[in-house]
C-alpha positions in Angstrom: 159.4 114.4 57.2 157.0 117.0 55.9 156.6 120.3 57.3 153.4 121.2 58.9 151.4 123.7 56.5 149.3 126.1 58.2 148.2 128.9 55.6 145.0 128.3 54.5 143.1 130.1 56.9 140.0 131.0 54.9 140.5 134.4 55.3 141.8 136.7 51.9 145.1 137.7 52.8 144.6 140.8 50.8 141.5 141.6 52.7 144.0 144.0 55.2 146.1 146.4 53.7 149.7 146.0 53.8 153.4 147.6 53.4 155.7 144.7 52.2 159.4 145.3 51.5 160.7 142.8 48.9 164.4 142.3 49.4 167.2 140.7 46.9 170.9 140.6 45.7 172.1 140.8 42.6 173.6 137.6 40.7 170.4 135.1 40.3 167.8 136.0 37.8 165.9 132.8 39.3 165.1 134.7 42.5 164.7 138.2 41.0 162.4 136.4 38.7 160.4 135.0 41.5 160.7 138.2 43.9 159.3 140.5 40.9 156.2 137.8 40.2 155.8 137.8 44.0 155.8 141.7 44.5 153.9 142.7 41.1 150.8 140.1 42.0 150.7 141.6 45.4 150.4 145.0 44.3 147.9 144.2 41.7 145.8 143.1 44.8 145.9 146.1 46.9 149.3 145.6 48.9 152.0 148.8 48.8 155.1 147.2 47.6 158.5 148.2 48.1 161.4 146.6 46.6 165.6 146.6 48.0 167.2 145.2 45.1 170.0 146.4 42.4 167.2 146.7 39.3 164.6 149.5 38.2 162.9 147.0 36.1 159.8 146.2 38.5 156.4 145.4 37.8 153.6 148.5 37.8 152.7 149.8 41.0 156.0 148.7 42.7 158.1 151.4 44.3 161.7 150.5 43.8 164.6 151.4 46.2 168.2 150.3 45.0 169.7 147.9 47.2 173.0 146.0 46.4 174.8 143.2 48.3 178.2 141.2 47.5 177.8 137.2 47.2 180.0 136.4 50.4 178.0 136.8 53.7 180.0 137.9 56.1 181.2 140.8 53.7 177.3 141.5 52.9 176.5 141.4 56.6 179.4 143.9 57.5 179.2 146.2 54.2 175.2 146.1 53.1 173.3 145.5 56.2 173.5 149.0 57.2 172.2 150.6 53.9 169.3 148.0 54.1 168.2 149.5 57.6 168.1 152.8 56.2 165.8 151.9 53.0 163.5 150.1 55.9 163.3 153.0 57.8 162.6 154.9 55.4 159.8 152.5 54.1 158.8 150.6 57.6 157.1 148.1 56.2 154.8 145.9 57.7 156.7 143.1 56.9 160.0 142.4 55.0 160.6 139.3 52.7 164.0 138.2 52.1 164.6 136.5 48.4 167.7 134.7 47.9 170.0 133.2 50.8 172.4 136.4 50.5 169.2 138.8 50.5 167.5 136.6 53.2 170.6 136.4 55.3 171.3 140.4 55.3 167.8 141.4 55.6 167.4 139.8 58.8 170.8 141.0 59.7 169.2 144.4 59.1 166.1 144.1 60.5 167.3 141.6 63.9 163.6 141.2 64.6 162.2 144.6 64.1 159.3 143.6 61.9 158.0 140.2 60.8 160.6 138.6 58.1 159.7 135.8 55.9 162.8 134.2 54.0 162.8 132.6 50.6 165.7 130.6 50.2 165.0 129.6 46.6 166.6 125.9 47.5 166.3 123.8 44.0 166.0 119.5 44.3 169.8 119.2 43.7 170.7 122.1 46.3 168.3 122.4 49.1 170.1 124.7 50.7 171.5 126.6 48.8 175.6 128.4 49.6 175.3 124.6 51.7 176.8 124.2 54.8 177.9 127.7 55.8 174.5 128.8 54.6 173.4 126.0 57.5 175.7 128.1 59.8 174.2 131.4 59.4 170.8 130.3 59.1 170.7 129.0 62.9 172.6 131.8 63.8 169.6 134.5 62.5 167.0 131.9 63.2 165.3 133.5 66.0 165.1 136.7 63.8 162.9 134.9 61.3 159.4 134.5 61.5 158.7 132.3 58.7 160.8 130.3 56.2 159.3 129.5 52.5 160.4 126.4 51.3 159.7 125.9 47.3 160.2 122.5 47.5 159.8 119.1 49.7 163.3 118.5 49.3 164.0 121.7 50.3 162.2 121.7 53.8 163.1 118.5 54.5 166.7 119.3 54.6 166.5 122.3 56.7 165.2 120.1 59.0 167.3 117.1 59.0 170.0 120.0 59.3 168.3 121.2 62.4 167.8 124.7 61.3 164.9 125.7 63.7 162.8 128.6 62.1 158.9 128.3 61.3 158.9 126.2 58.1 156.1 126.6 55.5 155.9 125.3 51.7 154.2 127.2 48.8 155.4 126.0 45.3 157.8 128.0 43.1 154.9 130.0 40.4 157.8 130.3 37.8 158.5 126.9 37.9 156.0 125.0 35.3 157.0 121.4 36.1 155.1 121.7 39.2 151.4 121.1 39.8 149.9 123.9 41.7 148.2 126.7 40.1 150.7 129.6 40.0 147.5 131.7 41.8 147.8 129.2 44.1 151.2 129.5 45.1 150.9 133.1 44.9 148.3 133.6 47.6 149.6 131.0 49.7 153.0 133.3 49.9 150.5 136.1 50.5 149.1 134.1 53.3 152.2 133.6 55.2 152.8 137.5 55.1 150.2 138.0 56.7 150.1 135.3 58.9 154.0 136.6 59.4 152.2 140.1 60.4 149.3 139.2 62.4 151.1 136.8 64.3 154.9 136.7 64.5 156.4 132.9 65.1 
């Protein structure tokens, strides 16, 4: 079963100006590689861009706001949700994007619904869903705090929903990955598109 895929709405996502916060935990360079392509093209357009992560090495024009969170997530919800709230306080964003299961699970831990919140799990082929079935547990648990999910793969939103994890489901290719077929431009302003779709819209 394929995901319906509703972001091509003729309409430049960057054409309205927004505040993004970009939000990741240490430990996988795969999704702080991804995050900082993500965050660096969308300032380049126009977007202000904020970043929650544990590294000061961000693309230009990206304001950087260091953010830390352990790999076990009931720890990280208990011990880092709190200092996230504070950084999006500080920033309030228009929108908050959570990289990462850990970073996607304790951003909208933080946030519980606040503002829009997309997630990126960053599943791979071999593990859709990746930290696996308790990552399936807390994922319907904060469900109704998530306004969009980003699959990167087929495999990887199929599996969310033959595991019955009910949040609004959308598929843009990973850019860093080059044994895939879209344009990375393509794939970068389709994420762009759900933001704002995220934004203008909620679920």
């Amino acid at each position: 079963m394929r995901p319906e895929i509703s972001v091509i709405t003729g309409v430049d996502p960057f054409g309205i100006g927004m505040r993004v916060l970009h939000v990741w935990a240490p430990g996988n360079g795969r999704v702080a590689e991804f995050a900082t392509t993500h965050a660096g093209f969308q300032a380049e357009r126009g977007w202000e861009v904020h970043t929650a992560c544990p590294t000061s090495d961000l693309p230009a024009g990206v304001c950087g706001h260091h953010w830390s969170a352990g790999d076990r997530p009931l720890s990280a919800v208990r011990t880092d949700s709190d200092p996230l709230a504070h950084i999006v306080a500080e920033v309030a964003p228009d929108a908050v994007v959570g990289h990462g299961w850990i970073g996607g699970l304790v951003a909208r831990w933080a946030v519980r619904g606040m503002v829009p919140t997309v997630v990126v799990p960053l599943g791979t082929p071999a593990h859709p869903i990746p930290g696996g079935s308790t990552a399936v547990l807390w994922e319907k648990r904060v469900a109704g705090w998530t306004n969009a999910v980003v699959a990167v793969h087929e495999a990887e939103a199929e599996a969310r929903v033959r595991r019955g994890i009910r949040a609004p489901l959308f598929l843009a290719h990973d850019p860093v990955d080059r044994g895939l077929p879209d344009d990375p431009d393509i794939t970068l302003m389709r994420m762009a598109a759900i933001i704002s779709r995220a934004h203008a819209f909620g679920r």
